[in-house]
C-alpha positions as CSV (number, residue, x, y, z in Angstrom):
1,X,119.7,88.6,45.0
2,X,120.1,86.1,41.8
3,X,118.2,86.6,39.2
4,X,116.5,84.1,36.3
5,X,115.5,85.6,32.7
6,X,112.9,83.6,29.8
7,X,111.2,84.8,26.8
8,X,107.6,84.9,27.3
9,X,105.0,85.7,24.3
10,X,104.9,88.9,26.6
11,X,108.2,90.0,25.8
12,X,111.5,88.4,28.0
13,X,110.4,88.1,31.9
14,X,113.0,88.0,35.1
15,X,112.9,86.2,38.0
16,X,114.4,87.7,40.9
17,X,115.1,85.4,44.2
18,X,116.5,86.1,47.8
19,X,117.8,82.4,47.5
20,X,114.7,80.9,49.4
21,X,111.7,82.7,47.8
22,X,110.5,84.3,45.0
23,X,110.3,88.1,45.4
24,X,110.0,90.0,42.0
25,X,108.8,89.0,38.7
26,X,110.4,91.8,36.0
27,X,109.6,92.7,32.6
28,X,112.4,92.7,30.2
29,X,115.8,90.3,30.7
30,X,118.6,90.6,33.4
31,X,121.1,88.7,32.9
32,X,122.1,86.6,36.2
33,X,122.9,83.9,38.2
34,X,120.0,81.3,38.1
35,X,119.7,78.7,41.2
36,X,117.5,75.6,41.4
37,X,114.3,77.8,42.7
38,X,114.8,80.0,39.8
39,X,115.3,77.8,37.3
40,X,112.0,75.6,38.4
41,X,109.8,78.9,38.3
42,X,111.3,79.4,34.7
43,X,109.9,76.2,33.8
44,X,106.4,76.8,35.9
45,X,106.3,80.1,33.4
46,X,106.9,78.2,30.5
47,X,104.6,75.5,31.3
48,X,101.7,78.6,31.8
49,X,102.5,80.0,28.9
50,X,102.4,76.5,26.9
51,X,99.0,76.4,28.6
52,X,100.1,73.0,30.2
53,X,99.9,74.2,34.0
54,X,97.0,76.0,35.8
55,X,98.6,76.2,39.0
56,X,101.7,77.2,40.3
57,X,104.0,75.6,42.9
58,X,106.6,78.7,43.9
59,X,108.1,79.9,47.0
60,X,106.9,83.2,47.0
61,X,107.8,86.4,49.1
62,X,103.9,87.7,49.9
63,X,105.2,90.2,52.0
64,X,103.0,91.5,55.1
65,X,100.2,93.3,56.0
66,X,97.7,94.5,53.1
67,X,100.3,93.5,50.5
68,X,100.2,89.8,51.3
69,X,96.7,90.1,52.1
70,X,96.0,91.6,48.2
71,X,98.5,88.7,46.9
72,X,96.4,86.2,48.5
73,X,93.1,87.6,47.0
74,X,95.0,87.6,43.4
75,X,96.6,84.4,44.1
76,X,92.8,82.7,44.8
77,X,91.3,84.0,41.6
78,X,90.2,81.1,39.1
79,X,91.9,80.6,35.9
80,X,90.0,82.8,33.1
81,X,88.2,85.1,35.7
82,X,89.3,88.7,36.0
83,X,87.3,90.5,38.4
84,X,87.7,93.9,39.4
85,X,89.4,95.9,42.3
86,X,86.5,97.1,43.5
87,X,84.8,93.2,43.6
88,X,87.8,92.2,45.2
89,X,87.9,94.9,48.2
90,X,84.2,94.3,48.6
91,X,84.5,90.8,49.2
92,X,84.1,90.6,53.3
93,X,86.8,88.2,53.4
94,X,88.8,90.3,52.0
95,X,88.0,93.4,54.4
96,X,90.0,94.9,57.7
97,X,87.9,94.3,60.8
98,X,86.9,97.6,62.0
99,X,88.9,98.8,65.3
100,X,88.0,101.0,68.0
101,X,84.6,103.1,68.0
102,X,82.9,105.3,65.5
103,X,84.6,109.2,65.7
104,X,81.4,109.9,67.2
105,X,81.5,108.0,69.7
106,X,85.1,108.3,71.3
107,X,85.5,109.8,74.5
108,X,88.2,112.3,74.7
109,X,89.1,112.6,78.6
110,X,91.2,115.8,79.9
């Protein structure tokens, strides 16, 4: 893993990359070997913080499952919104498609 550190006004911040994608974001500094997709997120960061960029362009690891499903709904929120956990899970496109039957229902065969 190489690894990418900045000061923030948050305190110092490091980047940690698997040499294609993005897959930590630390508090505090680590010192490291940067690389070209490191050093660009360091700027992105900057940028933010400068309030000069909204959006982000980063190759990120989202992982799989419910994690990248949960990045994706964080990832989609608007600048300046912050809604809750709770709005987030109880947005249906945001929701696991039921499988199976209700336990009432299930047949159980001997």
């Amino acid at each position: 893993m190489t690894r990418a550190s900045l000061d923030s006004p948050i305190g110092p911040l490091t980047l940690v990359g698997d040499g294609a994608r993005i897959v930590a974001l630390k508090s505090g500094r680590v010192e490291g070997e940067g690389l070209p997709l490191l050093d660009g997120a360091c700027a992105q960061l900057c940028a933010h913080f400068d309030h000069r960029l909204v959006a982000f362009d980063l190759a990120l690891d989202r992982g799989t499952g419910l994690h990248a499903a949960v990045r994706r709904a964080t990832a989609a929120i608007p600048p300046g919104e912050t809604p809750s956990h709770g709005h987030i899970a109880r947005d249906p496109a945001h929701r696991r498609r039921q499988r199976g039957r209700p336990a009432g229902r299930t047949r159980c065969r001997s």
